[in-house]
N, C-alpha and C positions, 0 to 999 in steps of 0.2 A: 438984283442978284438973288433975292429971299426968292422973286419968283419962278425963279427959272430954275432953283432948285428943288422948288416943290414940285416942277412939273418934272423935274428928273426922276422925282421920289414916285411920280404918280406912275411914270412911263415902265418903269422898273419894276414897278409890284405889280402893274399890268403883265410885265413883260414873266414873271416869274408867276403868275396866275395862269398866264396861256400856257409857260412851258408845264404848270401842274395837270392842265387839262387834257395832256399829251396830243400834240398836233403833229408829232414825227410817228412816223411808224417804216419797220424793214421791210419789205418785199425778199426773200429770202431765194437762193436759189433753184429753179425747180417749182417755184411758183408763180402764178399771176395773182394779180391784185384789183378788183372790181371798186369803185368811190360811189355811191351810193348818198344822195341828198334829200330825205323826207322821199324816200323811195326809186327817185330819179335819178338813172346813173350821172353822172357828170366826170368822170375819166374812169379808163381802165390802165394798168400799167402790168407789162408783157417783163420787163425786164429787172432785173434784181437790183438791189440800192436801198437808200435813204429815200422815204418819199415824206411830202406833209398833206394836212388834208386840217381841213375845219374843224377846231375842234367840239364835240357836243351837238353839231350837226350832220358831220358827213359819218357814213359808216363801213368801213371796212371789211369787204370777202375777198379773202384767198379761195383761190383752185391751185391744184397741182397745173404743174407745166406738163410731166413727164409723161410718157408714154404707159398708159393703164391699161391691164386686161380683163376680158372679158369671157367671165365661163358658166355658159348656157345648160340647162339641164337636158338628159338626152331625150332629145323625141321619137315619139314609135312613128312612122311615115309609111305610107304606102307608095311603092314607085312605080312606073310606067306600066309595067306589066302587072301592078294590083301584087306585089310582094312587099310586105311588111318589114322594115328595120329600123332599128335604132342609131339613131344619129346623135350625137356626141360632138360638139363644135368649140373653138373657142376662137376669139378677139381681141385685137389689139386696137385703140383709140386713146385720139390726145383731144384736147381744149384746144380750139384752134381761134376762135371768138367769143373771149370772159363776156363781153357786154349780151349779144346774144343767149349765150349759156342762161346765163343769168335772168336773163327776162324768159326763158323758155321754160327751164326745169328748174333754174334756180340752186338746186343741192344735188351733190354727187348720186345720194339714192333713190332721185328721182330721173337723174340722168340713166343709171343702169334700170330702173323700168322702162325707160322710152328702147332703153337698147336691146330691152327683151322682148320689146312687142317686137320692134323693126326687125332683130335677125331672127330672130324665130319665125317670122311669117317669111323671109328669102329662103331660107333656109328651107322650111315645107313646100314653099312655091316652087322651086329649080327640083331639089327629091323626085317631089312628082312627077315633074314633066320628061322625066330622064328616066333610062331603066338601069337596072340594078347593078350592071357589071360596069356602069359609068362611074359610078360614085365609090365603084372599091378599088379598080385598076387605073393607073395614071398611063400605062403603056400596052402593045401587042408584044412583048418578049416573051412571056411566057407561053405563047406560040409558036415559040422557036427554042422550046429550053426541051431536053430530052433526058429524063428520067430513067437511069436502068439500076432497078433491083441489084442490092449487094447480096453474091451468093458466097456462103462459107463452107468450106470441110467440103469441098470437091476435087477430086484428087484430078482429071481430065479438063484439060482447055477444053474441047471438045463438050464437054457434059456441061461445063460451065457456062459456055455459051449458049447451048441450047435451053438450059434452064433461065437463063438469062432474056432468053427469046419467049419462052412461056410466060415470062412472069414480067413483062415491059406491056405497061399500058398505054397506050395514045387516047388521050383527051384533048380535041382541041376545044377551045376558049372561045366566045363570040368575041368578036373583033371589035374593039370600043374605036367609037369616032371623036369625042371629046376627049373623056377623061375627067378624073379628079382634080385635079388642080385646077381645070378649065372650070366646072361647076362652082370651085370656089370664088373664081375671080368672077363668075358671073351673079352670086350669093351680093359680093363687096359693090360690083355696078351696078345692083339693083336696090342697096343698101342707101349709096350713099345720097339719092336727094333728100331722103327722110332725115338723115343722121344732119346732114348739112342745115337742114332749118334750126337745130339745137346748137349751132356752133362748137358740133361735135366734129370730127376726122376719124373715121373708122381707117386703120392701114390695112388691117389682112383682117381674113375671118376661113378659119383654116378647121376643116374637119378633121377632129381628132380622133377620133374612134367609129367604124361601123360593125352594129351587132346584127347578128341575123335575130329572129324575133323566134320563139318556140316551134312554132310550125315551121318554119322554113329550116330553125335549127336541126329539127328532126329528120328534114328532108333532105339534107345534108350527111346527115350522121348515116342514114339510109344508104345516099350512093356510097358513101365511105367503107359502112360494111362490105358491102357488095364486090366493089372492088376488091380486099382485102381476102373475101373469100373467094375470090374466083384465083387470086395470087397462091392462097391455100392449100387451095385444088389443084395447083398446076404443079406444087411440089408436094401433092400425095401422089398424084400420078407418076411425076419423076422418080419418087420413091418405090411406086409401088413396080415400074420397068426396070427400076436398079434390082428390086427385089427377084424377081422374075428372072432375070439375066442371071445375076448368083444363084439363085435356087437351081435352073437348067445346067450351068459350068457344074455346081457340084455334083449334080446326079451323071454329068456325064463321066466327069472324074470316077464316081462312084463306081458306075458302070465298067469303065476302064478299067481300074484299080482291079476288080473280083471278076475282070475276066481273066486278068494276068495272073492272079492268084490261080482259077482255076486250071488255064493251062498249064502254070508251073505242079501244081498240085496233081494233075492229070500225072502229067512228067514223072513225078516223084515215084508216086504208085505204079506205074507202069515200069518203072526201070524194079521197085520194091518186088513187085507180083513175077517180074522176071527172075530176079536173084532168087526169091522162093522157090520157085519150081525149078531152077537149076538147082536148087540147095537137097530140094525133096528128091530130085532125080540121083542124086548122088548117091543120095541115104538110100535109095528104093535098090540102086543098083548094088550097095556093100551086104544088106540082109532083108532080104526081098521075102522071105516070110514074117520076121516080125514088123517090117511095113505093113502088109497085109494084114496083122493081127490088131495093129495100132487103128488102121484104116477104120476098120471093123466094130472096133469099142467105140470107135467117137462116133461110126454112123449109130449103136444102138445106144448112146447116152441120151442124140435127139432124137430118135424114130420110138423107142420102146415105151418112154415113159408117157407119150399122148396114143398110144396104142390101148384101147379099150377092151378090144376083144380080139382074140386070136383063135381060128378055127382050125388051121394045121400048122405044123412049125416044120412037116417035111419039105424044108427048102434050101437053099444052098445057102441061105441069107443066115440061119440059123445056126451053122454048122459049127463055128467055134462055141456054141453052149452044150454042147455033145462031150465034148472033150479031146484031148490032143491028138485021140485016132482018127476023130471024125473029119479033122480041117483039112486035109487037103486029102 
């Protein structure tokens, strides 16, 4: 009895020395768990729980389960046709084999270097061999999309349209045979036996931004102007035919306007120079000598005074400075 108590007491303090050593550990959810023995894996565990493991010999790595991403820094790339851009990408990748992982890269931030050589070299590899309207457009619509200039402050349908027709540019687009998205999925299949020796899972690898590179941006900016002035130009000329059209209405108006005045004005005076000389013939007809005397003074008010020299005054023109014998 003594003995089998002692060996109670032994089993027991054993038994509370291993649990001191900690030989349980969580796998938590969202991660896996790699068992490690004097370097040598001997389990990995995929699934959340209670696990045990030796204590003081085996060792313990977590990885995340979950789905991680991946964001590359941009690269300047030359494409098909030798035009420079910036590429801007990013990834998404899980743990798909801890045991693997772990003999490969061993730690997450040697995992994201292996992920930077691998998509970074698909990545400039597909760029290349692809030209440039591959990697920016996914479809041919905008081959079929029709852009017309909004015109304002035009009072005619007619002008409207016609301005309208000035100033409508057609650019067609080279026609892409792949596409962006295709590029990408071709980045992911050329990816994945490299990523797969790591017991990595690359899901997508999605180009997120493409920049034009300075020279190309300029070249860019270039047709932009271009365009922009020729749209310009086609509403100074609009203007300058509006301008044109009103300048000629008004002068004809103009014209119109001061002929009708003249002919009214004619009108006026003529019916005025009638009434006068009927008015004078009246007065001529009630005292027909002092008409004649009146006549006489206004001719020598204008004629006498620029008269410089006088060599005879015997004339009939003279006759009323003689005195009132002399006038008639």
């Amino acid at each position: 009895m003594k003995k089998l108590i002692t060996t109670l007491v032994i089993v027991f303090v054993l038994l509370i020395i291993f649990l001191l050593l900690g030989p349980f550990f969580v796998v938590q959810e969202g991660e896996v768990a790699v068992i490690t023995r004097f370097g040598k894996i001997e389990n990995t565990h995929v699934e959340a729980g209670l696990k045990i493991k030796v204590p003081l010999v085996d060792t313990v790595v977590k990885y995340p389960k979950k789905i991680m991403s991946w964001d590359g820094d941009a690269q300047r790339i030359p494409t098909k046709e030798n035009q420079f851009i910036w590429v801007d990408t990013t990834a998404r990748w899980r743990i798909v084999d801890p045991a693997l992982f772990y003999q490969s890269v061993n730690t997450l931030p040697n995992a994201i270097l292996r992920l930077n050589d691998v998509i970074d070299s698909t990545i400039r590899t597909v760029i290349s061999e692809n030209f440039l309207n591959e990697a920016v457009r996914n479809s041919n619509k905008i081959n079929n999309m029709r852009v017309d200039e909004q015109v304002q402050n035009i009072d005619s349908l007619e002008d409207a349209e016609q301005l309208r027709n000035l100033t409508r540019t057609e650019t067609q687009q080279e026609s892409i045979q792949i596409g962006r998205e295709v590029l990408s999925q071709r980045m992911l299949t050329m990816a994945h036996p490299f990523t797969s020796e790591f017991g990595i899972e690359v899901i997508d690898i999605v180009i997120r931004q493409i920049r034009y590179s300075d020279d190309l941006t300029q070249s860019v900016y270039q047709r932009m102007i271009k365009e922009r002035n020729q749209i310009a130009e086609a509403y100074r000329s609009y203007g300058q035919g509006q301008q044109a059209r009103w300048v000629g209405k008004t002068d004809n108006d103009k014209r119109s306007i001061l002929s009708q005045a003249y002919a009214q004005a004619e009108k006026i005076k003529g019916v005025a120079d009638a009434r006068a000389t009927q008015i004078y013939a009246q007065a001529y007809e009630k005292d027909t000598d002092f008409f004649t005397l009146w006549r006489t003074l206004e001719s020598y008010k204008k004629t006498i005074p620029n008269l410089n020299k006088i060599f005879s005054t015997e004339m009939d023109y003279f006759n009323v400075l003689y005195g009132p014998e002399n006038i008639f």
